[in-house]
C-alpha positions in Angstrom: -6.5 -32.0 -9.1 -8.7 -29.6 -7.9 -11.1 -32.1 -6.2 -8.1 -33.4 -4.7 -7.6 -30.2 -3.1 -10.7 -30.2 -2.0 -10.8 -33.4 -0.3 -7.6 -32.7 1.3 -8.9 -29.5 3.2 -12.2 -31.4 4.2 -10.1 -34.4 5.6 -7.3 -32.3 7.6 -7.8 -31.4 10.9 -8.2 -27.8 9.6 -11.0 -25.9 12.0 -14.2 -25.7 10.7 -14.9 -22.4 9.7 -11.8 -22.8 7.4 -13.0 -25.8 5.5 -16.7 -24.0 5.6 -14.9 -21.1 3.2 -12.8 -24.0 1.4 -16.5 -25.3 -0.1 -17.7 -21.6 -0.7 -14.6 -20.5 -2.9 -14.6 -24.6 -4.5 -18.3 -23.9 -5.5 -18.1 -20.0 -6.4 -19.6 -18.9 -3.4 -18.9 -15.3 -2.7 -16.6 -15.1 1.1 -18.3 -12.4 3.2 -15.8 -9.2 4.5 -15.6 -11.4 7.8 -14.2 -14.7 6.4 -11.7 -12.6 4.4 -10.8 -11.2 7.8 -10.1 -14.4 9.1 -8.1 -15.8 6.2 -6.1 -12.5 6.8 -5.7 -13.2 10.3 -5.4 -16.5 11.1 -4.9 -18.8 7.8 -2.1 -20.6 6.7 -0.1 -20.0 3.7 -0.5 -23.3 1.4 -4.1 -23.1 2.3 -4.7 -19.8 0.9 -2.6 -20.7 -2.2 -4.9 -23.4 -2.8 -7.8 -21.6 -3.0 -6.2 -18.5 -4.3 -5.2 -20.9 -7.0 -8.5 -22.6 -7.7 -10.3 -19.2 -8.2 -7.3 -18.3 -10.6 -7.7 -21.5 -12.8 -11.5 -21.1 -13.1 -11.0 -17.5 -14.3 -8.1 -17.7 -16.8 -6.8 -21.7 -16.7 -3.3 -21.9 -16.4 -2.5 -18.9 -18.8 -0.3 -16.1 -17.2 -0.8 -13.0 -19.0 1.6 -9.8 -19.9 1.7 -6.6 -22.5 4.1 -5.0 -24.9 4.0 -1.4 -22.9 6.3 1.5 -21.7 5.5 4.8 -19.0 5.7 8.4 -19.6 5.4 10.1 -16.3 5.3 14.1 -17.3 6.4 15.9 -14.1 7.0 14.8 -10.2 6.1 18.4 -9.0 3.3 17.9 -7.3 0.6 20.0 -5.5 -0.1 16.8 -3.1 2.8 15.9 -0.5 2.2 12.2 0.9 3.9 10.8 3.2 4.5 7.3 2.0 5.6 8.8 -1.4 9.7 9.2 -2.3 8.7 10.2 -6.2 7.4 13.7 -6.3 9.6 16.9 -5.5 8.9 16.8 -2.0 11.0 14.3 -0.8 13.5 13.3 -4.3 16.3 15.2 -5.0 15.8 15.0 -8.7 12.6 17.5 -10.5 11.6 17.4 -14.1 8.7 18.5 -15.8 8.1 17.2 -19.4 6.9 19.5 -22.4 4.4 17.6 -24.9 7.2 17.9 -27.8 9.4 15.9 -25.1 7.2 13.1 -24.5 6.2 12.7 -27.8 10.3 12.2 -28.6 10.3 10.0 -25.6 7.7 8.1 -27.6 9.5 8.2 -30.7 12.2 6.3 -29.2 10.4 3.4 -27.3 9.7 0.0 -29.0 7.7 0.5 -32.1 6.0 -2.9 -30.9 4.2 -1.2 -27.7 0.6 -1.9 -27.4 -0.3 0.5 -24.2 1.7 3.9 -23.1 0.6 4.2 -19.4 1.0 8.0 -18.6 0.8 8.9 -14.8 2.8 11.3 -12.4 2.2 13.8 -10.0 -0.5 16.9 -9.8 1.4 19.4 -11.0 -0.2 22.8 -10.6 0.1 24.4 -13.9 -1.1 21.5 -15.9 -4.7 21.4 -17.0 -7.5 19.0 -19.4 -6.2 21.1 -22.4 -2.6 20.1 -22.1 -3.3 17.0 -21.5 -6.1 16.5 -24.9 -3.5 17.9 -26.6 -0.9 15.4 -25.6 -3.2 12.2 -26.3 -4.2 14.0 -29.7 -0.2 14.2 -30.9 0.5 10.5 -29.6 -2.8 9.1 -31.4 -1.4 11.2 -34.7 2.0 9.6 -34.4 1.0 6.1 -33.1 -2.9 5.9 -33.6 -3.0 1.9 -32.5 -1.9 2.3 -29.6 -4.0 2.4 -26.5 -3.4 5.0 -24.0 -4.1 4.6 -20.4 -3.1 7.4 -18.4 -4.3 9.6 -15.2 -5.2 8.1 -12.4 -8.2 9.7 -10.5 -6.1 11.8 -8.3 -5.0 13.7 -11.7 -8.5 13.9 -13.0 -9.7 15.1 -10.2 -7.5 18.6 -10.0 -7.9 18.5 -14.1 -11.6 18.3 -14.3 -12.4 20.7 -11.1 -9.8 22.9 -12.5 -11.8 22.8 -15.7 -15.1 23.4 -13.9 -16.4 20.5 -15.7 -18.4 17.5 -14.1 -16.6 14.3 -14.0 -18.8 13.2 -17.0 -18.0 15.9 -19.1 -13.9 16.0 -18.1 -13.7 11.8 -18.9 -15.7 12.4 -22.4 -13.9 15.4 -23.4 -11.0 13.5 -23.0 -11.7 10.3 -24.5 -12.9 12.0 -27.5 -8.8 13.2 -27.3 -7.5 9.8 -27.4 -8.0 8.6 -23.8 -8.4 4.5 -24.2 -8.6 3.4 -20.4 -7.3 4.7 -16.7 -5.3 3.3 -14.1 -5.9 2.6 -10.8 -3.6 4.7 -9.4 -4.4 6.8 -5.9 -6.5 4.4 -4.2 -4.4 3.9 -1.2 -6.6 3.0 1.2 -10.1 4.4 1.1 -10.1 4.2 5.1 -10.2 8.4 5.8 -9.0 8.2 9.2 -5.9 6.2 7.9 -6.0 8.8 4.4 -5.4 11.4 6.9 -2.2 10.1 8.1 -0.8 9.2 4.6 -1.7 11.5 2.1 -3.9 14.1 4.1 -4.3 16.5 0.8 -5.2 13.8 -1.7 -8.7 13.0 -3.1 -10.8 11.0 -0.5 -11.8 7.6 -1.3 -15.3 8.8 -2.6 -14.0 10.6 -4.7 -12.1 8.1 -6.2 -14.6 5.7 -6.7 -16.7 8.2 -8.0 -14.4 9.0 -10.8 -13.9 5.4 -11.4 -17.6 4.6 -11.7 -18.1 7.5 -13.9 -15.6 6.1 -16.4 -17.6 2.6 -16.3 -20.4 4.7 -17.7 -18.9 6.4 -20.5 -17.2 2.5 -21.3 -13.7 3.9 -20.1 -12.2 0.6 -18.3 -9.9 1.0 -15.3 -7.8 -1.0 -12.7 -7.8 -0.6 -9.3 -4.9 -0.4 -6.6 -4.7 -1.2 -2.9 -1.6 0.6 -0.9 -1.0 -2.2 1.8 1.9 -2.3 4.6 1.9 0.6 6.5 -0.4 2.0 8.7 -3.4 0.1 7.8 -4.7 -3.2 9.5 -6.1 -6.0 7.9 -9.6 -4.6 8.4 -9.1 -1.6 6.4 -7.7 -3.8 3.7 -11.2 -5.9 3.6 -13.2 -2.6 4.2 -11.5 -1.1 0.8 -11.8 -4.4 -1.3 -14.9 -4.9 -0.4 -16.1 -1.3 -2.0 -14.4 -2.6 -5.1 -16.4 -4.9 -5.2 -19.5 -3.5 -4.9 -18.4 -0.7 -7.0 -17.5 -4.1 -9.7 -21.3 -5.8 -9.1 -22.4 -2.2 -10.8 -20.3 -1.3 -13.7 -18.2 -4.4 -14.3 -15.4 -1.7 -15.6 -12.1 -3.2 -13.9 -9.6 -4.9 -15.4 -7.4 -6.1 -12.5 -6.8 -5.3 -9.4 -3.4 -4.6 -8.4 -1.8 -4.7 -4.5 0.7 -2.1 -4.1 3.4 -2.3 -1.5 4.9 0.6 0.5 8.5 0.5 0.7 9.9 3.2 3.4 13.0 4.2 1.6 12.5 8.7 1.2 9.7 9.4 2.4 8.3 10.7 5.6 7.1 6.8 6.5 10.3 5.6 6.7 10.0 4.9 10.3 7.4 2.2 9.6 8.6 -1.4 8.6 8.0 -2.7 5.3 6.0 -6.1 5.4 7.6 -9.3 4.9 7.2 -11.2 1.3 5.0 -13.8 2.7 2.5 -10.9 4.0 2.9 -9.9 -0.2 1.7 -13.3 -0.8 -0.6 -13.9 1.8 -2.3 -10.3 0.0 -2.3 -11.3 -3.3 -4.1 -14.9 -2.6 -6.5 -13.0 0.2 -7.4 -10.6 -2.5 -7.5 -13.0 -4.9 -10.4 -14.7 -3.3 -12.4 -11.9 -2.1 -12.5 -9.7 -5.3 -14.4 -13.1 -7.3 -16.0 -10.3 -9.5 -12.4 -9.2 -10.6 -11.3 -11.2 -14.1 -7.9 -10.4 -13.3 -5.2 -9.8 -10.3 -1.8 -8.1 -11.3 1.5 -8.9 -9.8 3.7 -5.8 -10.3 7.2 -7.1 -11.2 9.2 -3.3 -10.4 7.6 -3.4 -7.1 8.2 -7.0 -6.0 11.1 -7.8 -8.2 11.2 -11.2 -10.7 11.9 -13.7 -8.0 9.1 -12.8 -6.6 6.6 -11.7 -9.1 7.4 -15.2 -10.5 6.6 -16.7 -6.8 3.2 -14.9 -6.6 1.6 -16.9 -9.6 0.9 -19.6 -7.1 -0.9 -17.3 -4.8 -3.6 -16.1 -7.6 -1.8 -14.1 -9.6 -2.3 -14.1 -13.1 -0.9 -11.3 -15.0 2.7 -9.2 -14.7 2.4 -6.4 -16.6 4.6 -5.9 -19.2 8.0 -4.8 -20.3 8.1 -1.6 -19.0 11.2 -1.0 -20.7 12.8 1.1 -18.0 10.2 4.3 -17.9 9.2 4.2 -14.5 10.6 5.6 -11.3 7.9 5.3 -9.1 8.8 2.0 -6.8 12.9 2.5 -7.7 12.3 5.7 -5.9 11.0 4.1 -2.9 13.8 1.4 -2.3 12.3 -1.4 -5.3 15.5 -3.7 -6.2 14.4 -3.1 -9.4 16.3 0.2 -10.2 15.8 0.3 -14.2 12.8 -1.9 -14.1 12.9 -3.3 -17.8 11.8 -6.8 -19.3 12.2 -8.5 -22.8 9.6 -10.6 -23.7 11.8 -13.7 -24.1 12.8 -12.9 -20.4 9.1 -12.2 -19.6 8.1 -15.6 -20.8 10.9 -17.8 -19.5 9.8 -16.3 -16.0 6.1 -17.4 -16.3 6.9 -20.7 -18.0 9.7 -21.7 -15.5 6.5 -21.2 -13.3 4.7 -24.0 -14.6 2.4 -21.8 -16.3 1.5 -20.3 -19.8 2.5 -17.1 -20.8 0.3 -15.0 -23.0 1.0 -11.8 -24.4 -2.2 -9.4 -23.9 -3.5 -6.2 -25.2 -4.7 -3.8 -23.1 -8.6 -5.6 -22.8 -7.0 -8.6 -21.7 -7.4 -9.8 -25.2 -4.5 -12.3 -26.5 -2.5 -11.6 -29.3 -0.1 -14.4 -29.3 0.0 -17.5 -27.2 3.2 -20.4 -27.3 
């Protein structure tokens, strides 16, 4: 099949420089920041698929994979005010700020089954590194086997400065509290002139990868986000990506890359016109060729919705998250048709395996724990 596909690029009347990158991906040839541009520009969906595809099979077959997780997000006050955000208490009408004892009820009543709590919110500006070790301490008491991954960069950042710490020091101080992994949360779009516009107060792209690498050091494993769909071009997209990527060739310390959507429902972007679902899956497959150091790409299921999580396993995808069990507001917030984003597994795997594909249920290292 896959030398089939081959064959059929080389003998269309496809342009040259497209069949050029059709040999590079077929033979693991790394694309350069220009060819991404122009599958971004100029290539057609099927043929992207294709090759999204192929680079998908060689890293994880046909196997589709998702986890047994829930979210605590502890407060939406936040010190930041972003402009594509509608969660924090800038632009929502609702506030709430979580004590420890809450959460850890919250916790209580989730699925005893979890694998991963994933705890990320706004900067609020009371919180510190203590309050935070002392909540992953409590949840490790109460549930020590499951893995925590919680606060993305953008939360360390204020925590650890606040601290007076270096990044070193914050990460280790709070690994040695219970931390398991972070997410990828607060990328954006490491493009500054663009940062300005979006979330002028927020930590710079640097920064961010700073953090990140630091974590790869200490063997703290992360994801990595992209913001895509509003003011940036498809330049900026490859210019971000392609500082993953070097940041990757280092520390190997992701464990997915994940494009996020901005929807324009309450917030002060709402002016700007949300991208169509063929530009979602024209991403996906772009990013899923260009990131080749990347084990794994994440479709996020509350912000696309099923339908069309399910549609972007032929476009590279290969993992949906997991079952979320209605603890996130983040993308509901924003306009997601998802407004209680919640999965069972049975309904997790009939959407991958109506998909032609295999589902496998993860943990948090990507390591499978059942397989039909």
């Amino acid at each position: 099949m896959e030398r089939k596909s081959l064959d059929y690029i080389l003998d269309s009347n496809m342009q040259d420089d497209f069949k050029y990158i059709a040999e590079k991906v077929f033979s693991k040839i790394r694309i350069t920041p220009a060819e991404g541009l122009l599958l971004y520009e100029k290539a057609e969906p099927d043929f992207l698929g294709i090759l999204a595809n192929q680079v998908k099979q060689e890293k994880s077959g046909n196997d589709v994979f998702y986890i047994r997780n829930f979210h605590i997000e502890p407060t939406n006050i936040c010190v930041n005010k972003c402009n594509f955000c509608s969660y924090s208490h800038h632009f929502s009408p609702k506030q709430w700020n979580y004590t420890v004892e809450e959460m850890i009820e919250m916790i209580k009543a989730k699925d005893p089954t979890a694998r991963e709590v994933h705890i990320t919110g706004a900067v609020h500006p009371d919180k510190d590194l203590y309050y935070f070790s002392g909540l992953f301490s409590k949840i490790k008491q109460f549930r020590p086997a499951i893995h925590i991954k919680a606060l993305s960069a953008v939360e360390l950042e204020y925590l650890i400065k606040k601290a007076k710490m270096t990044w070193q020091q914050g990460l280790k101080f709070l690994q040695s509290s219970g931390l398991d992994s972070i997410p990828g949360g607060g990328a954006e779009i490491f493009n500054e002139s663009i940062r300005k516009k979006i979330c002028p107060a927020k930590t710079s792209g640097k920064v961010w990868l700073e953090i990140h690498e630091t974590a790869h050091q200490i063997g703290l494993t992360s994801n990595a986000t992209m913001l895509y769909g509003h003011l940036e071009n498809y330049r900026h997209r490859i210019e971000h990506m392609e500082l993953l990527r070097d940041l990757q060739d280092r520390t190997h310390g992701f464990n997915a890359f994940i494009p996020l959507k901005f929807m324009n429902s309450n917030n002060a972007l709402a002016g700007v016109r949300e991208v169509t679902v063929m530009e979602d899956m024209k991403n996906y497959a772009v990013s899923r060729i260009f990131l080749d150091n990347f084990p794994h790409l994440k479709g996020y299921w509350p912000m696309t919705g099923k339908p069309f999580a399910q549609l972007s396993l032929s476009f590279g995808v290969d993992d949906l998250d997991g079952t979320i069990s209605d603890s996130t507001q983040i993308y509901s917030a924003a306009g997601s048709v998802e407004k209680n984003p919640a999965m069972t597994v049975s309904e997790m795997v009939g959407l991958i395996t109506q998909a032609s594909r295999t589902p496998v249920e993860r943990d948090s290292f990507y390591q499978s724990v059942k397989k039909p």
